[in-house]
BASE-240242 format. One record per residue (C-alpha): residue number from 1; residue in one letter; x, y, z. Coordinates in nm, 2 decimals. Each point is the difference from the previous one (the first is absolute). Layout:
// residues N
k NUM r A u X v Y w Z;
...
END
This chain:
// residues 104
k 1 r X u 0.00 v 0.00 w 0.00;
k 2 r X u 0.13 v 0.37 w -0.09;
k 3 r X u 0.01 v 0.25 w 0.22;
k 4 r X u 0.08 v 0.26 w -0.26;
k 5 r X u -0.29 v 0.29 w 0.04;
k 6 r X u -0.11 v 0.12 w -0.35;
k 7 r X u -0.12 v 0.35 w -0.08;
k 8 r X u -0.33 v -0.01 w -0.21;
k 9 r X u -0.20 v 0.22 w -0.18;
k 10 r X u -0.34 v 0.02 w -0.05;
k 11 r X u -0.28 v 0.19 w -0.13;
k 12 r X u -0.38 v -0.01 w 0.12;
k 13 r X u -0.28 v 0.25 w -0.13;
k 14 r X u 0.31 v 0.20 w -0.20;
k 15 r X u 0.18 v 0.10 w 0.37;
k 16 r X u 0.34 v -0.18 w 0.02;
k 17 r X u 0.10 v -0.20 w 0.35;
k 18 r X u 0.37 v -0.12 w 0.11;
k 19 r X u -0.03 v -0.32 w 0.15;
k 20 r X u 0.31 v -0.19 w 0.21;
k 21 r X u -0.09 v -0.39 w 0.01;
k 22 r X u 0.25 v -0.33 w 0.02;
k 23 r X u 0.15 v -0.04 w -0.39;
k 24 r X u -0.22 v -0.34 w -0.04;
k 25 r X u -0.36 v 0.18 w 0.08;
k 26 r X u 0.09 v 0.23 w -0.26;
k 27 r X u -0.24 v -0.14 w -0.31;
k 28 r X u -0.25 v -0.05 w 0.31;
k 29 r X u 0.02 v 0.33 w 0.06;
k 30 r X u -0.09 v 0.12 w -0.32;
k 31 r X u -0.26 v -0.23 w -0.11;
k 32 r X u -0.16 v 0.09 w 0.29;
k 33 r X u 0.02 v 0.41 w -0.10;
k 34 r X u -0.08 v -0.07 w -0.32;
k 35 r X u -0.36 v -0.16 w 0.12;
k 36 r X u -0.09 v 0.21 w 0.23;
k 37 r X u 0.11 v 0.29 w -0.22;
k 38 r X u -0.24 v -0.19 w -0.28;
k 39 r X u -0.32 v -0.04 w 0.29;
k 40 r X u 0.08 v 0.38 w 0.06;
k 41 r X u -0.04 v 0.09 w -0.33;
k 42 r X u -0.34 v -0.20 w 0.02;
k 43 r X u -0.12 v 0.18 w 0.25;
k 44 r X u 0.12 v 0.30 w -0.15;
k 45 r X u -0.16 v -0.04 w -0.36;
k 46 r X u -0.31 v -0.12 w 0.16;
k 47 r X u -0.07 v 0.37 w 0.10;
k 48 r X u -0.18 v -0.09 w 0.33;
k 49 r X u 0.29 v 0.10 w 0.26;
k 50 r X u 0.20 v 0.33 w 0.00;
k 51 r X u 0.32 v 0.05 w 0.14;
k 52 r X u 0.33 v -0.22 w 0.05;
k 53 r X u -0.06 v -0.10 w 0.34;
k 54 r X u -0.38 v -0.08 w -0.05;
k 55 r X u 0.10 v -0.22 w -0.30;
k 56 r X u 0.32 v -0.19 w 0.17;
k 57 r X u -0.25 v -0.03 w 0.33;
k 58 r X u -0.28 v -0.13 w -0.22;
k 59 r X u 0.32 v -0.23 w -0.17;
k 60 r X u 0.10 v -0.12 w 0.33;
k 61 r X u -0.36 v -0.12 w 0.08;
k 62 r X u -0.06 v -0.19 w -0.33;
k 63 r X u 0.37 v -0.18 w 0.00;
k 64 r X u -0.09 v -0.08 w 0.34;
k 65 r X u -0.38 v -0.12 w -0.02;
k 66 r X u 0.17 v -0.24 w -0.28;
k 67 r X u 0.25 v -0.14 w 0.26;
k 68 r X u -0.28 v -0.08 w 0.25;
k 69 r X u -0.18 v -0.15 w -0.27;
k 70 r X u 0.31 v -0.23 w -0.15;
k 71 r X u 0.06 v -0.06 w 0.39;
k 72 r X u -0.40 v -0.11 w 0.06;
k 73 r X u -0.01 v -0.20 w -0.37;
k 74 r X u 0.38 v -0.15 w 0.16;
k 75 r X u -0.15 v -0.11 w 0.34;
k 76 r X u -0.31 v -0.15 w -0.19;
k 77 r X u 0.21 v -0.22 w -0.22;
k 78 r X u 0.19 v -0.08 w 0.32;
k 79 r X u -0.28 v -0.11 w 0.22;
k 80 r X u -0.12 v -0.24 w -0.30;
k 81 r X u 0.29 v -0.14 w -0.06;
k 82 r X u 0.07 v -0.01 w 0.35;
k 83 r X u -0.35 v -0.24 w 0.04;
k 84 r X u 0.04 v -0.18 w -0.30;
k 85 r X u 0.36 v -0.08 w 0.11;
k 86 r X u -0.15 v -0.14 w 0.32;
k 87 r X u -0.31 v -0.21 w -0.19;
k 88 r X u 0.26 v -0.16 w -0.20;
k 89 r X u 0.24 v -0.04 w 0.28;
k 90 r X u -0.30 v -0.20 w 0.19;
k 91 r X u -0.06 v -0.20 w -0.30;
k 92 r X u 0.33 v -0.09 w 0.00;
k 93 r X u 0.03 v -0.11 w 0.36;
k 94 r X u -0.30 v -0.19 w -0.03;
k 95 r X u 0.13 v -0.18 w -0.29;
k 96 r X u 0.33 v -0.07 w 0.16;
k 97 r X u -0.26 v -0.12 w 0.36;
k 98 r X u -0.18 v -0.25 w -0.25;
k 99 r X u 0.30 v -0.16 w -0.17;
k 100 r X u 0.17 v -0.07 w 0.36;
k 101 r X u -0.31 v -0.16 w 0.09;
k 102 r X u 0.00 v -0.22 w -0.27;
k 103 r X u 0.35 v -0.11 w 0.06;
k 104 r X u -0.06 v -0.12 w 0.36;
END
């Protein structure tokens, strides 16, 4: 792992930000500025918010209402596979049960 810090630069809604991060988050980094530069620009263009601050707040709360719902859509997919791990483990047990019974 490098511990080299990399200077980036990056540009959201036409206003230029330094950034200091480790030399391997770089590309991270700017993918990252580059979509929320691009949701910005949404909000923007849409016309319905005024201002820089309304539109990164109102950028902020959509990137982060789709988190919650990846996290929610993650923990559902969990808890299924979670019980159908445990059906199939039970099956499996049972199996094994009825096969040492037959050997006796």
């Amino acid at each position: 792992m490098s511990s080299e810090t990399a200077k980036v630069s990056v540009r959201i809604l036409e206003k230029e930000y330094q950034f200091a991060c480790p030399s391997e988050e770089k590309p991270d980094l700017v993918r990252s500025a580059e979509y929320l530069n691009a949701r910005m620009k949404q909000i923007r263009d849409a016309g319905n918010v005024v201002g820089t601050d309304r539109i990164a707040v109102m950028a902020a709360l959509n990137l982060a209402n789709d988190l919650l719902k990846g996290r929610n859509r993650d923990e559902s997919v969990e808890t299924q596979l979670g019980m159908r791990l445990k059906s199939l483990r039970e099956r499996v047990e049972s199996a094994l049960e009825d096969g040492k019974q037959l050997e006796l």
